[in-house]
N, C-alpha and C positions, 0 to 999 in steps of 0.2 A: 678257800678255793674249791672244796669237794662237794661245800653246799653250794654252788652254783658252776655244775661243771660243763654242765650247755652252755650259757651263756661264758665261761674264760675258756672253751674248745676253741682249735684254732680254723680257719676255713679257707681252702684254696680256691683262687677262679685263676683261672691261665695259669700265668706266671706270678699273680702277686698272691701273696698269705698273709692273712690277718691273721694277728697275736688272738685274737678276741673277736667277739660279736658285737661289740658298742659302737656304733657309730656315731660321729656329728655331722644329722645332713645340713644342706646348704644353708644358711641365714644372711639374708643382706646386714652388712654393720655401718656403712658411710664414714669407714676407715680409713678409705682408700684417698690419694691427691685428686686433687684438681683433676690431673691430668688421666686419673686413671688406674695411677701405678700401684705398686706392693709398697707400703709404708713400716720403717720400722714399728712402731705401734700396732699393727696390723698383724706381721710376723708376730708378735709378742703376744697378742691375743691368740693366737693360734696354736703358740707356741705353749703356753699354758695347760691347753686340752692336751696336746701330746703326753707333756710331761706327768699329766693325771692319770695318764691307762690308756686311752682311745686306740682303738684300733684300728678304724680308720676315718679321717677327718675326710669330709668333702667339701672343698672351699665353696663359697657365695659364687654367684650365677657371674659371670666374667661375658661382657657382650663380645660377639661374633662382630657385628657392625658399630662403625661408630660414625655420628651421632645416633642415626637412626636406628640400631637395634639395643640403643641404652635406655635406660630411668630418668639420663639426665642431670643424677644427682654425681656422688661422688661412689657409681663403682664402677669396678675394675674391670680393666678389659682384657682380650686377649685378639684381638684384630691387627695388631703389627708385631712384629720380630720385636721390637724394644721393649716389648712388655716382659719376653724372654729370662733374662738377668734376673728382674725383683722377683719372680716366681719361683725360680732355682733356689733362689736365698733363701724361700719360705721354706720348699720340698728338702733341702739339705737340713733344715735348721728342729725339720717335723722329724724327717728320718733319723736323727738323732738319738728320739727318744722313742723309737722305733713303732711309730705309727707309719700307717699305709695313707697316701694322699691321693685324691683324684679331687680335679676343678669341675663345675657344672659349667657349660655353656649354654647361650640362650641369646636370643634374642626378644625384646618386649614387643614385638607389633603394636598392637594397639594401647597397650598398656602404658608404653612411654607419653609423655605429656608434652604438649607442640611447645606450648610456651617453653619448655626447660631446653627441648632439643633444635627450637626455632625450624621446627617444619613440621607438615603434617605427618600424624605417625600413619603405619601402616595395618593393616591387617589382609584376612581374606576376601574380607566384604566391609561393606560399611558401617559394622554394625558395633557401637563403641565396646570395650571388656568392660565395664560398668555401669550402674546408673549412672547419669548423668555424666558419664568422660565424655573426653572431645573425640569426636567422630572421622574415625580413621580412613586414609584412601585405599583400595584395595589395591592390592600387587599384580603388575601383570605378569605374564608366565616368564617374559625375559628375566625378570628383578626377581623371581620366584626361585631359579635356576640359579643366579649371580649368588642368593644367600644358600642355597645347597652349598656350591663352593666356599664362602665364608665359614660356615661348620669345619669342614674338611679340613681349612687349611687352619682352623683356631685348635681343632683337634691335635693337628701336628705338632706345633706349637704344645699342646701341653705336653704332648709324649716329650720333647725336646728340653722342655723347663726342669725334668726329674718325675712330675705326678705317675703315679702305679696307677692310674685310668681314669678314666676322662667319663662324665654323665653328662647325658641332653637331657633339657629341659623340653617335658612335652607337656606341664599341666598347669595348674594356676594361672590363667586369663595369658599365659607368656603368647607369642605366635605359634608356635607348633601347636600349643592348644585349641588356636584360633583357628585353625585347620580341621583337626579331629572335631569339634564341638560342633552340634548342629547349632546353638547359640549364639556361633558366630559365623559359624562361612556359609555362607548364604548364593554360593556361587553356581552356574552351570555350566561350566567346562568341564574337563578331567580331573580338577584336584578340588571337586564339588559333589553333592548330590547322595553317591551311594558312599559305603561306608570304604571301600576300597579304594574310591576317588580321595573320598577325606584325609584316608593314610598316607597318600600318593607323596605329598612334602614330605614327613615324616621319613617315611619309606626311604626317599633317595637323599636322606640326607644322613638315616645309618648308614645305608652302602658307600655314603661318599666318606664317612667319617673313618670306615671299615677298612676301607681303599689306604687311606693315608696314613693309618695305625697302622697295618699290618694284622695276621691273624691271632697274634698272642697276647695283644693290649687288650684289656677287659673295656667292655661299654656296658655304662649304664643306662638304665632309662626310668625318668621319674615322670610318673602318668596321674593325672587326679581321677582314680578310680569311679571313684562316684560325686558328681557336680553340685549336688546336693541343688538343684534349683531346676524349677519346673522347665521342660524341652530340653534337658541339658542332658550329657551323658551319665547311664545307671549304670551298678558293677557289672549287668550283663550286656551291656551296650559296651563297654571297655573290654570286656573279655571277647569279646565278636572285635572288635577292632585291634587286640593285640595279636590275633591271629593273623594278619598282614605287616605284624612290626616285629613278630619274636625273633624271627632269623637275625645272626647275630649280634643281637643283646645279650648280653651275661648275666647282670643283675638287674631286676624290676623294683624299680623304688615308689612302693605305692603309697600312694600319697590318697589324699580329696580336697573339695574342694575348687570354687573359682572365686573370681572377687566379690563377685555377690552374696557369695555366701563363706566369708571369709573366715565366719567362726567354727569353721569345720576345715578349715586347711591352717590356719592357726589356732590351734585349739580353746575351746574357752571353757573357761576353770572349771564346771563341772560334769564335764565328758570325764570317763571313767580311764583310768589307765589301760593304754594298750584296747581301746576302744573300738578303734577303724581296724585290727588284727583281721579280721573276718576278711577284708579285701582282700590282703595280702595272703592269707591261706588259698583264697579262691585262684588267684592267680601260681599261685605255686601250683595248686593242686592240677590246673589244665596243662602246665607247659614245663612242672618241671625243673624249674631255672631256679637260685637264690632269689630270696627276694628280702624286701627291706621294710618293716612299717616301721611306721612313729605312732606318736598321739596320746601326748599326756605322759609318758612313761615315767616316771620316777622311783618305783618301789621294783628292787634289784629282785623280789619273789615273782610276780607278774612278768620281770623282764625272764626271769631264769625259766618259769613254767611257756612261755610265748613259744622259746626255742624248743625246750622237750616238746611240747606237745604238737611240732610241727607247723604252729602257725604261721612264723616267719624264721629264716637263717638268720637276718640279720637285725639289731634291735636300734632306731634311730632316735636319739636323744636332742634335742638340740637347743630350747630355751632351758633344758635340764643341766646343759655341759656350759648353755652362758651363768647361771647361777652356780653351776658346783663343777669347776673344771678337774676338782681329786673326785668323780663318782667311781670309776673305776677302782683307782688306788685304795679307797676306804672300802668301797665294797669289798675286793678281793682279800686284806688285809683284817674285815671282820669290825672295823668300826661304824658299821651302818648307822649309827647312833649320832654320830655330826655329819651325814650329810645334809647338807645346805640345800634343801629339795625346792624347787621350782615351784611357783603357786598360783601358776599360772596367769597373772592379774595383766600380762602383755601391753604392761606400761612401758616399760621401758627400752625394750625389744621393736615391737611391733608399734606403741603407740609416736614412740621418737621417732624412729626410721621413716615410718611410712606418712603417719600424717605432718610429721614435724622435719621432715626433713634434719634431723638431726644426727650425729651420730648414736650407737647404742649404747644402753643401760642398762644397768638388772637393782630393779625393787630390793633385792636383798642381795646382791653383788656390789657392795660400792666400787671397785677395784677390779677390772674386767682385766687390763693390760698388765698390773705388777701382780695381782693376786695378793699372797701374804708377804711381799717384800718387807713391809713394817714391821716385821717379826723380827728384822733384824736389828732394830733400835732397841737401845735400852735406856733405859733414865740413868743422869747420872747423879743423881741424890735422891736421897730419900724423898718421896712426893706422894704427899697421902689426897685422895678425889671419894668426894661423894658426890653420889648420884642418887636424885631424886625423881623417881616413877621409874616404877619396872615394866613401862611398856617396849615397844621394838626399839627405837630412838634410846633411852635408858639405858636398855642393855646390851645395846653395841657401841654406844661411849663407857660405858661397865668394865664391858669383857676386853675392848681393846686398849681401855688404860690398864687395864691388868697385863695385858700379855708383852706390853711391852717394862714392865716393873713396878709400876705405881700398887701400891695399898687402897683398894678401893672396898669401899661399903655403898650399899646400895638399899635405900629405903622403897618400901613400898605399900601405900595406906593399905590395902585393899588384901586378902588373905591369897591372891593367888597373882600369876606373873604373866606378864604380854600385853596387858593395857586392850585399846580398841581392838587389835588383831586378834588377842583372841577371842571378844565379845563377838564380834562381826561372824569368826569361825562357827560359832554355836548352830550357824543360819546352815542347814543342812546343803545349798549349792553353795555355798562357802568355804566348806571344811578346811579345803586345799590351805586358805589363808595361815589356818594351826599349825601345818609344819613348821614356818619360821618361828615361830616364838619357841615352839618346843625345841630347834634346834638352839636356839642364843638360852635358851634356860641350860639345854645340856653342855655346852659350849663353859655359862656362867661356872656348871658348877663343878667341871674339872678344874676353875684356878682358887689354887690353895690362897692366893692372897686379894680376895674377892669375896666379901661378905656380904649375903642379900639378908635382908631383912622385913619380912614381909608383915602385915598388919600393924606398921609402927610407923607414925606419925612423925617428920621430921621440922621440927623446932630448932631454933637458933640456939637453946641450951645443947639437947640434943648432938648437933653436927658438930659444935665448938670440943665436943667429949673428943670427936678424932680429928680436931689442928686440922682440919683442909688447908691444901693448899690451891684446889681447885671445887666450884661446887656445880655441878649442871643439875639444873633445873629442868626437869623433863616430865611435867605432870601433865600434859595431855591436854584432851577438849573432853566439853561435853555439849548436850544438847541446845542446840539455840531454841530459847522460847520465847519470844517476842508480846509484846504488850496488848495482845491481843485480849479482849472480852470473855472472860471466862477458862480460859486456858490455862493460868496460875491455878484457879481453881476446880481444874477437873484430870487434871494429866497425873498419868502415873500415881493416883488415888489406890488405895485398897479396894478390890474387888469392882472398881471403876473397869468405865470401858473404852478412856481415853489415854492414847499411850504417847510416849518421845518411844523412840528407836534405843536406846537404855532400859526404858520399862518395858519392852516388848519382849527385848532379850531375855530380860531377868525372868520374866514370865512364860517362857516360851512350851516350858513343858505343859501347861495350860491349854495353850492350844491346841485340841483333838477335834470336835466336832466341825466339817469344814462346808458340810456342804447345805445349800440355802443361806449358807449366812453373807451378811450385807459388811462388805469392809472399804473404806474410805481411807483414803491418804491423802494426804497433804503433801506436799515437795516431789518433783520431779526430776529429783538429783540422784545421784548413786544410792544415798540409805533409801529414799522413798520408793525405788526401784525394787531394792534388794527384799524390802519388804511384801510390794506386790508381788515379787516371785513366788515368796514363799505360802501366798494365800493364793494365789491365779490358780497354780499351779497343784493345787490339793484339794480343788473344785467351789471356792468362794465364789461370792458374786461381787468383784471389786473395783470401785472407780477411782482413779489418779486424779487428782489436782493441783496444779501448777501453775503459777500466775505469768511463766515466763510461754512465748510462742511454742519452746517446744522440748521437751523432753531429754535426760542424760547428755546434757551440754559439759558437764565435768567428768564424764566416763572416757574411756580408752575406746579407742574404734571398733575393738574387736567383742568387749562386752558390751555397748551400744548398740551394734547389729544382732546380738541374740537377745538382749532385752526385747526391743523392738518388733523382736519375730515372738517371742513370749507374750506380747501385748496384741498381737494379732491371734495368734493358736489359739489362746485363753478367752480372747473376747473380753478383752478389761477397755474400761468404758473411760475416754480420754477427754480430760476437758483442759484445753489450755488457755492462756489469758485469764485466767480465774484465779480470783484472791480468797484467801480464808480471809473472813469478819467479825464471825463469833463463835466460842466453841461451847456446846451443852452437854449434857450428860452421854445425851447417845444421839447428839446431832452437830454436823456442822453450820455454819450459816455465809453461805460462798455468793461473791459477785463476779460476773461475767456482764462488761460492757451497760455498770453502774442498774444492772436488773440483781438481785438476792433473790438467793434461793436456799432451802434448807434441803440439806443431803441428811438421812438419819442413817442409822447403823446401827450392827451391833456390836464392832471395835473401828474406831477411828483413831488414827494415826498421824501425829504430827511429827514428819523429816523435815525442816528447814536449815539442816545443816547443821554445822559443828565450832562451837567457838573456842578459843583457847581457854586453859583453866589453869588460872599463875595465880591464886589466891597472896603466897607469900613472896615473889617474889620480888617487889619492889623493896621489901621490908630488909630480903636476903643481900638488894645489893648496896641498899645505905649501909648496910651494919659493915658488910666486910670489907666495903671499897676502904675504908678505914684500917682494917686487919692487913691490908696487902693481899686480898685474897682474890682471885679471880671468879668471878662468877658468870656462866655461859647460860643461854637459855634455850633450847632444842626443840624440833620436833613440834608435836601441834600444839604445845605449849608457845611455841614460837607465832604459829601461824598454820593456822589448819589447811593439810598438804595432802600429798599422798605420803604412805610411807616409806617410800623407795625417798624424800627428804629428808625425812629424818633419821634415816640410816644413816645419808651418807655425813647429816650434821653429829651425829652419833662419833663415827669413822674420825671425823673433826677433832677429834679432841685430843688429836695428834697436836693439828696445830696452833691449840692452845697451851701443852707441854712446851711446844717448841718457843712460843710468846714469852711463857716466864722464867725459860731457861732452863728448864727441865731434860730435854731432848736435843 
């Protein structure tokens, strides 16, 4: 506790006190019913963070209006009294474990989708929150006035449910944004034009919120400081507009970001921890007030140096608390060594919810609502598991047959542990990826009955030494290298200068000299990406090749918008519809619309993906289906996935204990 005594300081606003300085700001989850409501599974997600340390949670955006000021999908509202009850449930069940709650309110404007909400949505002007959304009606002043009241009275409403205070949403493409942003309001009345007009919603919709709280209830307000997109609002365009919004706000939750530039309001993996702090100092520093940033946080030094040094009061974690709902608890108690840290890859968070309309995920969280409930199983016989490949898939079917009692050994060809995730981590905007394996390596090696065995070959001699009773087979992918002319014969050669994404890695300290030089890629999927990053980006001259129309069709929404904007900055030279034909020494030989052409280079790079690598396992399951032995196959061995699959097939092997009667 003494090394981080800023951030476990306690902090007063009005009447509520936080234990702590951790926060969990808003995140949509599509936890919520049909209808709206507060879901036990929802409680139970929430419920989790409490019981980790948080100090204080602030529930997902809960619409003021419904249809109209929702997403659409499955969240929560707060526009009638019956939503009342499920709230209180949440706030009683949070204060338990003595966190502070406050709900966000919000309405979507134009951000909501016609089709989901069957009408047009709204905004200030016409002008959609995205490329290419559908094109919203503007609000007249009556219906402008109607939704001030809607705040007011959703505010009350929270005070009434039990929440310790209530935050508007003013940023991310929501309506109140659509107001303040010249991006969007486009308008010439009074709540148009100058920067006081633009506050004017905003404005009377703290006073209306003010009004129905009373003066003791804390209000938040979460603003995207800087819009990150050209015409849009800058940190000193926000700070000129917070000065017509500070009167009664408590806390400033500064945020960035709008939809277009989403990888800067949901972070993308290699923005630095505690990155956008700077906002939030700025805004402390003019008015004074608590304030809140996010952005990346993971590492509890960063978080503990942010609060000494005056950058922000308060420190917001929040795809950090969906991955590791104990950060608090292990930080404060000195186990910094298994937190489960965040890796930012917004698959399963950001990429489910938002493009997938699904509920949420966490890549390395299989278990969002029970957490470690499986911890209370134990085997009731003796039950010995080997596990083959120590990549991530491996060693969380590993580490979780161990912790519930099984005898596990874990093979692993290769002299070191974490399979692709860590190779990929080496890629310096990557790094983030190396937390999870380091954490399931530190994880692996507190269980005494859990034996990794690394550089050793595992043989059906071999495995029969420890009587499995279970064998997962979990030996990964590797590079697809297709039949292509010359290719066999020039990739990943010695002092060659044609690579797979394998050879690249392996070689990587190699690459120093960046500039002038001609680099070529093949595949425009995730690795062939990840690769031009790493040359765009340290002054190559590199062109992309992809046979399909269009680029990172297998990526997460929110690394495909900054790839994309990296492919712009850089000037990497895009050709699509183009097939590789032949490959030479230091040349490709590509067709675009049956014309060839030769690209030369001086490293060429062939990404066309990842195929699975089961060398023995057919062999593994004629032998032991005979033995009574159960054999599983996992992870990209199965089927090349992301890894947020193979975790949770990893997690699985629960219910394959329970199959043979083990659990």
């Amino acid at each position: 506790m003494k090394k981080y005594q800023h951030l476990f300081s306690p902090l007063t606003v009005k009447r509520m006190t936080l234990k702590n300085r951790v926060v969990m700001p808003p995140m949509g989850t599509n936890f919520a019913g049909p209808d709206g409501s507060m879901q036990e599974k929802h409680i139970k997600y929430y419920e989790q963070r409490a019981k980790g340390g948080t100090g204080l949670i602030v529930v997902e955006n809960a619409a003021v209006e419904y249809p109209l000021g929702s997403n659409g999908t499955t969240q929560i509202r707060i526009d009638h009294d019956s939503f009342i009850p499920g709230m209180y449930q949440l706030t009683e069940r949070l204060h338990n474990y003595g966190a502070c709650v406050a709900l966000q309110i919000n309405h979507s404007g134009a951000s909501a989708v016609a089709e989901r909400i069957g009408m047009q949505a709204v905004s200030a002007s016409d002008i959609p929150s995205k490329k290419g959304g559908g094109i919203p009606r503007p609000l007249e002043q009556e219906e402008i006035l109607d939704i001030v009241k809607y705040y007011g009275k959703a505010a009350k409403r929270v005070q009434m449910a039990g929440f310790d205070a209530v935050e508007i949403h003013a940023g991310h493409s929501y309506l109140i944004c659509q107001f303040l942003s010249p991006l969007y309001n486009k308008r010439t009345d009074e709540f148009g034009g100058s920067m006081e007009n633009r506050t004017r919603f905003a404005r009377m919709i703290i006073d209306e919120v003010r009004a129905q709280v009373g003066p003791f209830f804390p209000i938040m307000l979460r603003v995207s400081a800087d819009e990150f997109v050209k015409g849009g609002n800058t940190l000193d365009d926000t700070l000129a507009l917070l000065e017509f919004l500070n009167d009664e706000v408590d806390i400033f939750n500064v945020s960035a970001g709008v939809n277009d530039s989403l990888q800067y309001q949901i972070d993308k993996m290699n923005l630095a921890d505690g990155w956008r702090s700077y906002m939030a100092k700025a805004v402390k520093d003019k008015f004074g007030k608590p304030t809140m940033t996010t952005g990346n946080i993971r590492n509890p030094d960063v978080a503990e140096k942010l609060v000494a040094d005056g950058e922000a009061d308060l420190i917001g974690m929040g795809r950090g608390l969906i991955a590791e709902p104990k950060w608090v608890e292990k930080v404060a108690s000195g186990n910094e060594a298994m937190l489960r840290k965040c890796i930012s890859c917004n698959i399963g968070c950001a990429g489910h919810r938002i493009a997938l309309n699904r509920p949420i995920c966490c890549t390395i969280n299989p278990d969002l609502i029970n957490e470690d409930a499986y911890l209370e199983n134990r085997v009731n016989k003796q039950t010995n598991v080997v596990v083959i490949g120590g990549g991530t898939a491996g060693l969380e079917a590993a580490c979780t047959a161990a912790e519930v009692g099984c005898q596990v050994t874990l093979f692993e060809g290769r002299d070191y542990l974490g399979g692709l995730a860590r190779d990929i981590s080496f890629l310096p905007d990557k790094e983030r990826i190396g937390d999870f394996p380091d954490y399931l390596i530190e994880r692996s090696r507190r269980l005494k009955n859990l034996v990794t065995l690394t550089g050793v070959k595992a043989d059906i001699a071999t495995l029969d030494h420890y009587k499995p009773d279970i064998v997962v087979n979990a030996t990964g992918s590797k590079p697809i290298l297709p039949p292509i002319a010359g290719l066999l014969e020039n990739v990943d050669k010695s002092g060659g200068k044609v690579k797979s994404i394998s050879g690249m890695i392996a070689g990587l300290d190699g690459f120093t000299d960046f500039a002038d030089k001609k680099i070529v890629v093949v595949g425009g999927g995730a690795v062939g990406l990840d690769v031009v990053e790493f040359f765009a980006e340290r002054g190559a001259a590199v062109t992309i090749i992809e046979r399909l129309p269009a680029l990172g069709q297998d990526l997460d929404m929110i690394t495909r918008l900054s790839m994309m904007q990296m492919i712009d900055d850089e000037s990497v030279s895009v050709r699509l519809n183009t097939s590789l034909m032949e490959v030479g020494e230091s040349h490709f030989k590509v067709s675009f619309e049956d014309v060839e052409e030769q690209l030369d280079f001086d490293y060429g790079f062939v990404c066309l993906g990842m195929r699975p690598e089961k060398p023995d396992l057919s062999e593994l399951e004629n032998y032991y289906v005979e033995q009574g032995v159960e054999v599983v196959n996992i992870g990209d061995s199965r089927a090349t996935r992301k890894i947020l699959d193979g975790v949770r097939e990893g997690r699985n092997i629960l219910k394959t204990l329970v199959k043979i009667g083990s659990l």
